[in-house]
N, C-alpha and C positions, 0 to 999 in steps of 0.2 A: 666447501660444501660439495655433496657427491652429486650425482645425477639426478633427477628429476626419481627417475625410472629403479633406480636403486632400492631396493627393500628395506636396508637397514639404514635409514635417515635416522639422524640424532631426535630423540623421543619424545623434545621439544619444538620439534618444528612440523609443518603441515607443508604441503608442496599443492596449491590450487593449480591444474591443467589449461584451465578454459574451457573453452568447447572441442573435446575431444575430434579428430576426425576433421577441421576444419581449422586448421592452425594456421594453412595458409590464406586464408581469409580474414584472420584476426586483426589483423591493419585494416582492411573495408568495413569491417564490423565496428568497428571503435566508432566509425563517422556518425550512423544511426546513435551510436549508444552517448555519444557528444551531445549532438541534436536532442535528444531525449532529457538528458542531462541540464541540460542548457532551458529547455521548456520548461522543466520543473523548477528551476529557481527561479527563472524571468515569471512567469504565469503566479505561482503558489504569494512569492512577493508581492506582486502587485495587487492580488486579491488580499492579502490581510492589511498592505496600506488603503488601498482603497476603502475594507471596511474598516478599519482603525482611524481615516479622518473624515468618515463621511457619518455624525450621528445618526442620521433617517435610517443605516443600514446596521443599525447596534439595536436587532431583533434575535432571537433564539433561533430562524433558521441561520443567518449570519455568522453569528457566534458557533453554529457549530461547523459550517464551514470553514471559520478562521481554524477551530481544530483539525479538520479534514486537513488543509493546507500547511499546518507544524506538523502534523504527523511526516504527511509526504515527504517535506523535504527531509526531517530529520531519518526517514526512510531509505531516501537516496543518498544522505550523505552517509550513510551504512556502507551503501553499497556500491556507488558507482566509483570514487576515486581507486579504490582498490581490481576493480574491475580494469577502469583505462590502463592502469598499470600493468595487469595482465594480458590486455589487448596490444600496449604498442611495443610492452619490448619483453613480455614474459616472466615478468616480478611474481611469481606466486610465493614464491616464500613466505609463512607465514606461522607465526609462536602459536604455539596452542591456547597460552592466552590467550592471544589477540582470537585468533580463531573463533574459540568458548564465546569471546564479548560479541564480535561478531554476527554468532549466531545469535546469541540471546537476543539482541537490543534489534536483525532484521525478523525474528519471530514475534518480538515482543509490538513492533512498531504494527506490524501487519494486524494481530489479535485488536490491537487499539483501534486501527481503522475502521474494520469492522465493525467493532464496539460505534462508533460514533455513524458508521452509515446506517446502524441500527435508531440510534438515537434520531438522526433525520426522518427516518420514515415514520417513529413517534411523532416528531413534529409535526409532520405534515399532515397524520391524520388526525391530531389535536385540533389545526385549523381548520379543517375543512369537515371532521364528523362533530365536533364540539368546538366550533369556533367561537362561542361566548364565555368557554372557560378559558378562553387560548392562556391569558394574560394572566390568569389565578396560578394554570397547571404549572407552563416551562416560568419559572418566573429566574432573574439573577441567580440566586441560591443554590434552583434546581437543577440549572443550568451549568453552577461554578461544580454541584456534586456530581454530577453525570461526566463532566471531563476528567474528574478523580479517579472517579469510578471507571473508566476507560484506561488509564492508566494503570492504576491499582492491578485491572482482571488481565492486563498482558500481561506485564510484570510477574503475578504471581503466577499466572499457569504456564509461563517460561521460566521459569527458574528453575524449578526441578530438572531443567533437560542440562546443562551445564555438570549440574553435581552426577548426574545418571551416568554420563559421560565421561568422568574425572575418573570410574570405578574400574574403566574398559582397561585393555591393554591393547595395542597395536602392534602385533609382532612379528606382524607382513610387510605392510605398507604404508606409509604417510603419506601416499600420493593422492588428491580426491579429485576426481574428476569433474571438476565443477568451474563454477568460475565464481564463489564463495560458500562460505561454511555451510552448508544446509543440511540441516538435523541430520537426515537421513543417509544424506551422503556421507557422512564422516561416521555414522554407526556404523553399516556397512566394512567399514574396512579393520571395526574390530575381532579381535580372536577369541573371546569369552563369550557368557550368554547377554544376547541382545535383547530378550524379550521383552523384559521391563521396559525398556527403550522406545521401542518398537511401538508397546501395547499404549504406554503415556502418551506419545507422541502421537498415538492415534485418536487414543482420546480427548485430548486435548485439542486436535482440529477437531473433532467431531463436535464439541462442546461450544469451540467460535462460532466453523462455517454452517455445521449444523443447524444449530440454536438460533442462530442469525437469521439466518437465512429463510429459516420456522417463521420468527416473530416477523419479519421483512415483509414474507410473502403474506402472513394474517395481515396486517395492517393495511395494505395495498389493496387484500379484498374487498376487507371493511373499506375502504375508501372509492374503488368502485361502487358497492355497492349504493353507499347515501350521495356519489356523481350519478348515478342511475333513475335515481328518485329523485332529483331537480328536474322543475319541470321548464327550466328555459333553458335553450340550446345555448346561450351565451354566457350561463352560469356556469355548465357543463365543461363546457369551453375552456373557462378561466379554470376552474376547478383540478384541470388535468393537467394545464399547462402550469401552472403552480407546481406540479409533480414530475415534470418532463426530463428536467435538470437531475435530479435525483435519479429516476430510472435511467436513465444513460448511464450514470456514475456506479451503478449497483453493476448493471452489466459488465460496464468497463472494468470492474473489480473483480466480481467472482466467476467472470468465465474464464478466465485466464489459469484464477485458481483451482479453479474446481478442473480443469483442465491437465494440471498441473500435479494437483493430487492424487487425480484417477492412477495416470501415467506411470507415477513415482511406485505404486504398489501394486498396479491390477496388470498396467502396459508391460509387461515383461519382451514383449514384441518389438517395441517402440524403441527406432536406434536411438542410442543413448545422448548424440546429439540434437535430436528433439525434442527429448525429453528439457535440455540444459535452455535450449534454447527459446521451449514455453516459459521457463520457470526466470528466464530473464524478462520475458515480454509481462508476465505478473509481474514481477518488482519495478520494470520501470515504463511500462504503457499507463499503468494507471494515473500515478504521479501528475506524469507532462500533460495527460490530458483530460484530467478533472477541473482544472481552469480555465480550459478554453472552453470546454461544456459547460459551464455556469459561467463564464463571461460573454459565450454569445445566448444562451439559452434566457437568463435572468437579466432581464431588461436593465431593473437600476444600477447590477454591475457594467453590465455594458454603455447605459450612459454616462455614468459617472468617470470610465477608462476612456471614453471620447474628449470628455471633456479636459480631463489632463493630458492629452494628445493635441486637443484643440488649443488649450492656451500655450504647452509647448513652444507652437509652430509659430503662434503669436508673439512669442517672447522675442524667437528666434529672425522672424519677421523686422523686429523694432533692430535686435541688436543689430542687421543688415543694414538698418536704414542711415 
C-alpha cells in the first residue's frame, strides 16, 4: 500500500486521516474517546435492563427511551472501534465498501434519533396538555409503529446517498480527512459534478433537523403554554420537571449538530480541525451522556439503579462474611 498522501491509491480503498493537524495528540485523544465509549455501553445498558425488568417503567415515555438507548449504542458501534484504531496506531484504511456502509448506517442512525427525540416531545405533551387521552393516544401499537417508523425515515432518506456516490469518480485523492466516512467529506474529494450530492444531502438534513426541530419546538410551546395556566405552583413544578430530562437531551443532541452543520458548509473559515473535532463531540457526547441525564434527572430510573447497587454490595457483603 502507498502512502497515505499519495493521489493514486487503488480505487478501492479510502485512507481516514484523523484529525488533520493534530496527529500528534491522537494517543491523548483516544483517552476521552475510551471514556466516551465506555459511558455509552455501561450507561445506555443499564437503562434498557433496568427498564426491561422493572414493569412500573414499561410506559411509552420508557419505551422510547429504550429506543433512544439501541440507537446510541448501535450509533457508536458505527463509529468508535474504527476511530480508536485510527487514534492509537493510524488504521485508516478503509474499502469503499465498508466506507459507503459506514456512512449509511452512522447517517442513518442519527436521522432515527431524531426521529424518536421527536417522538418524546409528542409524549410528553400528550401527558401533560391531554393527559386523559394519554393511555388511548401512545398505546403498544402506537408505540411498536412509531419505532418502525423511525427506522424506516433514516433508512430510506440514507439510502440514496451510497448510490449518489457509487456514480462519482475519484481521480485525486482517496485520502479523507476525517476520522470517518462522512457524506460530505468524501464528496468533496470527487472529480465530476457533485451537485446532486450536495443538493440531497442538504435536503435531507434539512427535512430531519429541520422538521424536527419545527415539531420539537411547537410542542414545547404548547406545553408551556397549558404549565402556565395551572394554577398551583406545585403542579407547575411537577409539570416541567417531567420535561427536564428530555430538554437537556434535545440540547445535548442538536447543538452539537447544528453546530456541526453550519461549519461543514457556511464555516469555510473554520480550521478544519475543528470542524472534525465538533463533529466528533456530535457522534459521541450525546450517546455517553443521555443516560446519565435521565438516570439522575428521572427519579424512578435512579431509584431503581440504587437499588441494584444496593443489593449488589449486600450480596458482596454476605459473600465476605
Amino acid at each position: 500500500m502507498e502512502s497515505p498522501n499519495h493521489t493514486s491509491l487503488d480505487s478501492s480503498v479510502f485512507v481516514l486521516t484523523g484529525i488533520p493537524g493534530l496527529e500528534q495528540f491522537h494517543l491523548w485523544l483516544s483517552l476521552p474517546v475510551c471514556l466516551l465509549g465506555a459511558a455509552t455501553v455501561v450507561g445506555n445498558t443499564t437503562i434498557l435492563a433496568v427498564i426491561a425488568t422493572e414493569p412500573a417503567l414499561h410506559k411509552p415515555m420508557y419505551l422510547f427511551l429504550c429506543m433512544l438507548s439501541t440507537v446510541d449504542l448501535a450509533a457508536s458501534f458505527s463509529t468508535v472501534p474504527k476511530l480508536l484504531a485510527i487514534l492509537w496506531c493510524g488504521a485508516g484504511h478503509i474499502s469503499a465498501s465498508a466506507c459507503l456502509a459506514q456512512m449509511f448506517f452512522i447517517h442513518a442512525f442519527c436521522m432515527m434519533e431524531s426521529t424518536v427525540l421527536l417522538a418524546m416531545a409528542f409524549d410528553r405533551y400528550v401527558a401533560i396538555c391531554h393527559p386523559l387521552r394519554y393511555t388511548t393516544v401512545l398505546t403498544d401499537t402506537i408505540i411498536a409503529r412509531i419505532g418502525v417508523a423511525a427506522m424506516v425515515r433514516g433508512s430510506i432518506l440514507m439510502l440514496p446517498c451510497p448510490f449518489l456516490i457509487q456514480r462519482l469518480s475519484f481521480c485525486q485523492s482517496h485520502v479523507i480527512p476525517h476520522t470517518y466516512c462522512e457524506h460530505m467529506a468524501v464528496v468533496k474529494l470527487a472529480c465530476g459534478d457533485t451537485r446532486p450530492n450536495r443538493v440531497y444531502g442538504l435536503t435531507a438534513a434539512l427535512l430531519v433537523i429541520g422538521v424536527d426541530l419545527f415539531c420539537i419546538g411547537l410542542f414545547y410551546s404548547l406545553i408551556a403554554r397549558a404549565v402556565l395556566c395551572l394554577s398551583s405552583h406545585e403542579a407547575r413544578s411537577k409539570a416541567l420537571g417531567t420535561c427536564g430530562s428530555h430538554v437537556c437531551v434535545i440540547l445535548i443532541s442538536y447543538t452539537p449538530a447544528l453546530f456541526s452543520f453550519f461549519t461543514h458548509r457556511f464555516g469555510h473559515h473554520v480550521p478544519l480541525h475543528i470542524h472534525i473535532l465538533l463533529a466528533n463531540v456530535y457522534l459521541l457526547f450525546p450517546p455517553a451522556l443521555n443516560p446519565m441525564v435521565y438516570g439522575v434527572k428521572t427519579k424512578e430510573i435512579r431509584e431503581r439503579v440504587v437499588r441494584v447497587f444496593q443489593k449488589g454490595q449486600g450480596t458482596g457483603l454476605k459473600a465476605l462474611e
